[in-house]
C-alpha positions as CSV (number, residue, x, y, z in Angstrom):
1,X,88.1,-48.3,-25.6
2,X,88.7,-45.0,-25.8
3,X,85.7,-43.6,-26.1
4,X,84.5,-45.6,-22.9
5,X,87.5,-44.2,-20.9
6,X,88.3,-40.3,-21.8
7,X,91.6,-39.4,-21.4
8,X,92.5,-36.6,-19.0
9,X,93.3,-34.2,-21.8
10,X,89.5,-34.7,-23.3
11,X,88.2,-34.5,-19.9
12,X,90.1,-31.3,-19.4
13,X,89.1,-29.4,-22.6
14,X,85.0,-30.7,-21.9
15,X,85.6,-28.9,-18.3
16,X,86.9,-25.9,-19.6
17,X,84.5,-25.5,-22.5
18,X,81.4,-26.7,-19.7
19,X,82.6,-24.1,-17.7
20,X,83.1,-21.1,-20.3
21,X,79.1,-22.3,-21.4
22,X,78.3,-22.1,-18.0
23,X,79.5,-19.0,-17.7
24,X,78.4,-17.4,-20.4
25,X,74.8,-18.9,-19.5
26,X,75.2,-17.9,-16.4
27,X,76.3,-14.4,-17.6
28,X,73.8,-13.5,-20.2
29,X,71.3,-16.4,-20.4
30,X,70.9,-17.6,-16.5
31,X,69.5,-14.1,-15.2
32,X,67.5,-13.2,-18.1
33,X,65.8,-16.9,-17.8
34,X,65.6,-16.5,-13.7
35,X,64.0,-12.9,-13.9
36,X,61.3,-14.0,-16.7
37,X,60.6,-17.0,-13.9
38,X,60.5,-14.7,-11.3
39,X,58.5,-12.2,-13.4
40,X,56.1,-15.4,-14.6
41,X,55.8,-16.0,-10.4
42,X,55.2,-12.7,-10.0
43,X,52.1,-12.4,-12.6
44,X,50.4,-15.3,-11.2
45,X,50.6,-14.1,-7.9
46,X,49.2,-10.8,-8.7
47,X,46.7,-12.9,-11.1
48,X,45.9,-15.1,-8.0
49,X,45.7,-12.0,-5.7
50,X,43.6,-10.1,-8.5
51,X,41.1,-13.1,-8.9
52,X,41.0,-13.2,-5.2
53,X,40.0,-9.7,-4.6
54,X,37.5,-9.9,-7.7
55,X,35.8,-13.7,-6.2
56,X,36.0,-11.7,-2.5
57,X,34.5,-8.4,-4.6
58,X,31.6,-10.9,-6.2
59,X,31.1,-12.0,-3.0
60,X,30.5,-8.4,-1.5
61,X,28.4,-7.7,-4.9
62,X,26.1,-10.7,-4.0
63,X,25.4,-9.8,-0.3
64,X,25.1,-6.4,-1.5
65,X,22.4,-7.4,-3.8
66,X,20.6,-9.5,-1.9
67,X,20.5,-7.0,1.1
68,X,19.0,-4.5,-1.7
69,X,16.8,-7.4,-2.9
70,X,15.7,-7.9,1.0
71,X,15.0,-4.1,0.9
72,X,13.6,-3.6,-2.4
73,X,11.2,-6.4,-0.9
74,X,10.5,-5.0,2.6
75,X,9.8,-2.1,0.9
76,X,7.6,-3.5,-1.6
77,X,6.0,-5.0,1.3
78,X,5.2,-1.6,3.4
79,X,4.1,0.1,-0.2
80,X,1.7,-3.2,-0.8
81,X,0.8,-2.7,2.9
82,X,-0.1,0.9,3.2
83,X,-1.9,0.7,-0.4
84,X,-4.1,-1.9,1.3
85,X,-4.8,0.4,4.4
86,X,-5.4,3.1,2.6
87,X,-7.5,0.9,0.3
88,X,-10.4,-0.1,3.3
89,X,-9.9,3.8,4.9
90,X,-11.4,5.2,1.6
91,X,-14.2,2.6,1.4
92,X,-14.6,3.1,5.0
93,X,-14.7,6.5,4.1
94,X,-16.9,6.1,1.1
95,X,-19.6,4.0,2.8
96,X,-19.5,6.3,6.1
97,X,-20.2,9.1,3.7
98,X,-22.6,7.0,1.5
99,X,-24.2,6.2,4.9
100,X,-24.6,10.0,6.1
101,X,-26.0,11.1,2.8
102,X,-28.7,8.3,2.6
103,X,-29.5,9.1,6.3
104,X,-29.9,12.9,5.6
105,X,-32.2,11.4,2.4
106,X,-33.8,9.5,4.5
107,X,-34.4,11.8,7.4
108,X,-35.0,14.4,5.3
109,X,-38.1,12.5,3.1
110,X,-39.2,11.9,6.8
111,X,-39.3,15.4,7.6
112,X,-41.1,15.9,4.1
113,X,-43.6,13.1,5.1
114,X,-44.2,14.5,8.2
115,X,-45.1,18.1,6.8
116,X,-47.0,16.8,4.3
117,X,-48.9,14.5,7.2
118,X,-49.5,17.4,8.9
119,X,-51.0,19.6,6.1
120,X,-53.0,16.9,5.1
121,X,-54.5,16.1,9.0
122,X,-54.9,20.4,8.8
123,X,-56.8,20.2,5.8
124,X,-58.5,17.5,6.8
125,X,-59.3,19.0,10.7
126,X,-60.5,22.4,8.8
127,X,-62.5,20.4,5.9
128,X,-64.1,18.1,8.9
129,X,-64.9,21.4,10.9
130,X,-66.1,23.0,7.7
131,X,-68.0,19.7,6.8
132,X,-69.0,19.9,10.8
133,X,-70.5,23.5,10.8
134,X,-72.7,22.7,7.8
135,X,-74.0,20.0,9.2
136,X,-74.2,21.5,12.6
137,X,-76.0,24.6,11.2
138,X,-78.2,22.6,8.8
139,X,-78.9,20.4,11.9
140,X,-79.6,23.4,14.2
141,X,-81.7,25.6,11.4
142,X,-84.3,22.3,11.6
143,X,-84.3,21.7,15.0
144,X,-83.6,25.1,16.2
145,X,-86.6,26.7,14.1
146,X,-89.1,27.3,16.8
147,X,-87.8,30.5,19.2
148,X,-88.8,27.9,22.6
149,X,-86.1,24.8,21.2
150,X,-83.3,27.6,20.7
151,X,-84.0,28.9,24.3
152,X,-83.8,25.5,25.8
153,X,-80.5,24.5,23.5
154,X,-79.0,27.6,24.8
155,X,-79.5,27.0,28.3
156,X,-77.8,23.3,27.3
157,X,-74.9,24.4,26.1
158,X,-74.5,26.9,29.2
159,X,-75.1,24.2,31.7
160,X,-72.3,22.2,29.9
161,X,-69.8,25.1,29.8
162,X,-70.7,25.5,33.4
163,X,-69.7,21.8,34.3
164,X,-66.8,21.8,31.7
């Protein structure tokens, strides 16, 4: 039964040699052990605090890049935008000026058709007066050919310029 019940001898060597070991660990083994725990703590926090700041900084990134996305788009928008309108002011453009120029073609082949109307209508006035005269002195040489029917067509046409 001795090994159930130490005897105080036993007991007091096993305290003594706990309490050297304890020392000794406590010595050279207990700090060492208690500063790589507290350097372990410390790495995950800074780990923790690092991967904070990098999820907050991912966070930033994203808003960041949807804000420029948001611009880029706007801006997209205003360049799609002024393309257009400047799109329908040079066809406006194009047709007024298309529209001008066929109006000066068009007045101006008027004008033409007009002069040429009017040379025609001269040549025809002159070639119906010269078409008239013939006739009127082919008419006249006939009728007129006795001195008595000139006299009396002579005092005709003097009455009439009289009344005219």
């Amino acid at each position: 039964m001795e090994l159930v019940t130490p005897g105080i001898g036993l007991f007091v060597w096993m305290l003594l040699s706990f309490t050297i070991v304890l020392f000794i660990l406590k010595k050279y083994a207990w700090g060492p052990i208690v500063k790589a725990l507290h350097d372990r703590e410390n790495s995950i926090e800074e780990a923790l605090a690092t991967a904070e700041k990098a999820r907050e900084e991912m966070a930033k990134l994203k808003a960041d890049n949807e804000k420029i996305i948001a611009q880029a788009n706007e801006e997209r928008k205003k360049i799609l935008a002024e393309a257009y309108e400047q799109n329908h002011h040079i066809v406006a453009e194009a047709k007024a000026e298309a529209k001008a120029e066929a109006d000066k073609i068009i007045e101006a082949a008027r004008e033409t058709i007009q002069h040429e109307k009017n040379l025609a209508m001269a040549e025809i006035k002159q070639l119906t007066a010269d078409l008239s005269i013939e006739i009127a002195k082919k008419v006249l040489q006939s009728e007129l050919s006795d001195e008595a029917k000139q006299k009396q067509y002579v005092n005709t046409l003097l009455d009439d310029i009289k009344l005219n």
